[in-house]
C-alpha positions as CSV (number, residue, x, y, z in Angstrom):
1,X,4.7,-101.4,78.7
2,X,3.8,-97.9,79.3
3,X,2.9,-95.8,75.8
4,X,6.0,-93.1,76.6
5,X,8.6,-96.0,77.3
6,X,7.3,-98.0,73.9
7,X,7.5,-94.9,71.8
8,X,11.2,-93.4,73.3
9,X,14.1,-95.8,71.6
10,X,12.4,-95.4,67.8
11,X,12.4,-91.6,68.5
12,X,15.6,-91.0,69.8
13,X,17.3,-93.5,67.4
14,X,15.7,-90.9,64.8
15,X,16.5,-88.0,66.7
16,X,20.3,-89.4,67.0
17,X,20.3,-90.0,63.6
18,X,19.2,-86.3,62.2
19,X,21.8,-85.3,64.5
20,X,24.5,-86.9,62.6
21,X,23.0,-86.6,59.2
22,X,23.3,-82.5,60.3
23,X,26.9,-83.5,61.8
24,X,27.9,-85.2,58.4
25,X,26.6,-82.1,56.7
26,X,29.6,-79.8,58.4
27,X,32.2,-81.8,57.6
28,X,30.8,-82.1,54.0
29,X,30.6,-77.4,54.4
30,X,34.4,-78.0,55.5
31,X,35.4,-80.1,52.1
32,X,33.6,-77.5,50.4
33,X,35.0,-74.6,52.0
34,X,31.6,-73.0,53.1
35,X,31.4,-70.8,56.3
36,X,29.2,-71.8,59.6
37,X,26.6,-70.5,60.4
38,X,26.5,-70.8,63.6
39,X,24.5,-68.0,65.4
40,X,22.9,-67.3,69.0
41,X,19.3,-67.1,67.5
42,X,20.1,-70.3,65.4
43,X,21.1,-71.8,68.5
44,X,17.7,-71.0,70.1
45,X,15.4,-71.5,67.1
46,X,16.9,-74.5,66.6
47,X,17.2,-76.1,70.3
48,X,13.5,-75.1,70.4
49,X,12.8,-77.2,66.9
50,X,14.7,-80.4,67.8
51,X,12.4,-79.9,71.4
52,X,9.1,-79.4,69.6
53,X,10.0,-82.3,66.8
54,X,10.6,-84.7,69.3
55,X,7.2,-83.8,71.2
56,X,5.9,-84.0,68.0
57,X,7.1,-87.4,67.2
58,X,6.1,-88.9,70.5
59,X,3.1,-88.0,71.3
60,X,1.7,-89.3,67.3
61,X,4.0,-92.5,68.2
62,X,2.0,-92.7,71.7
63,X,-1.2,-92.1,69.4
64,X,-0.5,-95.1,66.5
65,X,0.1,-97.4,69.7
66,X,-2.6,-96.4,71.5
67,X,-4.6,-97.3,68.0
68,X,-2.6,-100.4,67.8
69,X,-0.9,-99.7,64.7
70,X,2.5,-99.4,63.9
71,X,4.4,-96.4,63.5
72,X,7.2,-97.4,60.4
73,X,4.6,-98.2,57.1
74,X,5.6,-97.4,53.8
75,X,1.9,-97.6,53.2
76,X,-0.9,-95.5,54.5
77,X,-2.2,-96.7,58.1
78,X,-6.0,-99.8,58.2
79,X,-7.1,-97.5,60.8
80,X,-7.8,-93.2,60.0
81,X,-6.7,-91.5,63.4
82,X,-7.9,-88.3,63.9
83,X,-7.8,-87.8,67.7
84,X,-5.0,-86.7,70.2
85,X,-2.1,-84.7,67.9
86,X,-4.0,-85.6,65.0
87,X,-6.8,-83.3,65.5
88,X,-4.3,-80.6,65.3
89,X,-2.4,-81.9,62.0
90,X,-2.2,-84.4,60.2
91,X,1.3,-85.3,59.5
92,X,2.7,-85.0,62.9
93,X,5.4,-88.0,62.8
94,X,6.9,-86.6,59.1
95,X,6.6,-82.9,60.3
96,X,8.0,-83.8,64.0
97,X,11.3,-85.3,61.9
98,X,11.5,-82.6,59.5
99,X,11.4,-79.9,62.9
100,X,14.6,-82.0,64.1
101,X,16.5,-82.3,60.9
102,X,16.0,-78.3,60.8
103,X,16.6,-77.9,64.5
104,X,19.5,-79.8,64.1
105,X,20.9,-78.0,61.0
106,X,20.6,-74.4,62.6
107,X,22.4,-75.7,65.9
108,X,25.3,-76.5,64.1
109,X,24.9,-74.1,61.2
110,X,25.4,-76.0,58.3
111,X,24.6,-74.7,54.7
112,X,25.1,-77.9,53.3
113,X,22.6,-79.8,56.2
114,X,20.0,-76.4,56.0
115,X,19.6,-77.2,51.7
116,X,18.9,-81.1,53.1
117,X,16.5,-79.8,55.3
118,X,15.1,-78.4,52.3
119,X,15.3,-81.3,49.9
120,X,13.5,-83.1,52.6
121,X,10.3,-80.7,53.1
122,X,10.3,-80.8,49.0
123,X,9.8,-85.0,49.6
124,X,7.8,-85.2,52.7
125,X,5.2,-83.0,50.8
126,X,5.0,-85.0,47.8
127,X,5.0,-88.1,49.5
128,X,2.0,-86.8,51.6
129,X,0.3,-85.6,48.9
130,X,0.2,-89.4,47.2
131,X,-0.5,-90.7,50.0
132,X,-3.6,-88.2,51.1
133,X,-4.8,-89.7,47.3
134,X,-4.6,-93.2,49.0
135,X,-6.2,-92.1,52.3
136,X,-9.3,-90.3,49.9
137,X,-9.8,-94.1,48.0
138,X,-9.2,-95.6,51.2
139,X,-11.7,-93.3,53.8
140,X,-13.7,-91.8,51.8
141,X,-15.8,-89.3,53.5
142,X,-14.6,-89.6,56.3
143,X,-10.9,-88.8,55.3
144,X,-11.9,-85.8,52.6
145,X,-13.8,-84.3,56.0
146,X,-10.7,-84.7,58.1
147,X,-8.5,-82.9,55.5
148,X,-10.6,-80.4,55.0
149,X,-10.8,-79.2,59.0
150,X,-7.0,-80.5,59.9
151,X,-4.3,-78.8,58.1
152,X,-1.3,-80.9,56.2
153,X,1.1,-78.6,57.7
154,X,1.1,-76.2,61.0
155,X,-1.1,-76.4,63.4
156,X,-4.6,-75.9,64.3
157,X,-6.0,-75.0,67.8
């Protein structure tokens, strides 16, 4: 099965699902009472988030199969992968779905999705940063000289 094909109905089951965790988030602002905030530049930002989470996603999907690992693992990866999107960051799969919760929550301009987005950042980055302790025991070297060029968050040319 070609890579693309193999990595497409996780991804867009995830990216459906943001979606209507942001969706559930407006009707949660309307029990509440709080405004939209639905804007033309949130619009755009956050089309262009949702976009760049997805390519995100995909292409470190395309990368764990290309590995031969598997993509859903509450615990860290046999393999170190540090080639493809992973040269550029190291997190690309947890920051690709934290790009489409946030795309998703400016899009439809929810207050109550936007503090989720930012509940979720607060856990990705602990969870990363236990399992980066894990990866150190694991790797060794190798993984302590991969952090040290590849940044947790961002990206790096």
């Amino acid at each position: 099965m070609q890579p693309l094909l193999r990595a497409l109905p996780f991804n867009l089951a995830l990216l459906v699902g943001t979606y209507a965790i942001a969706w559930g988030a407006t009707l949660a602002d309307a029990q509440l009472g709080q405004p939209s905030l639905v804007h033309p530049v949130g619009l755009v930002i956050g089309a262009l988030l949702v976009a760049l989470g997805l390519r995100l996603r995909l292409l470190a999907t395309i990368a764990y199969y290309n590995h031969e690992l598997v993509v859903v693992r509450l615990r860290p990866q046999q393999r170190l992968v540090t080639s493809g999107i992973f040269a550029h960051l190291r997190n690309p799969l947890l920051q690709g779905w934290w790009m489409l919760q946030a795309g998703w929550g400016l899009v439809l301009g929810t207050p109550t999705g936007l503090l989720l987005v930012l509940a979720l950042g607060v856990t990705l980055d602990l969870w990363v940063k236990w399992e980066e302790l894990t990866l150190a025991a694991e790797f060794g070297d190798e993984y302590v000289a991969y952090s040290a060029r590849t940044p947790r968050w961002g990206w790096q040319r």
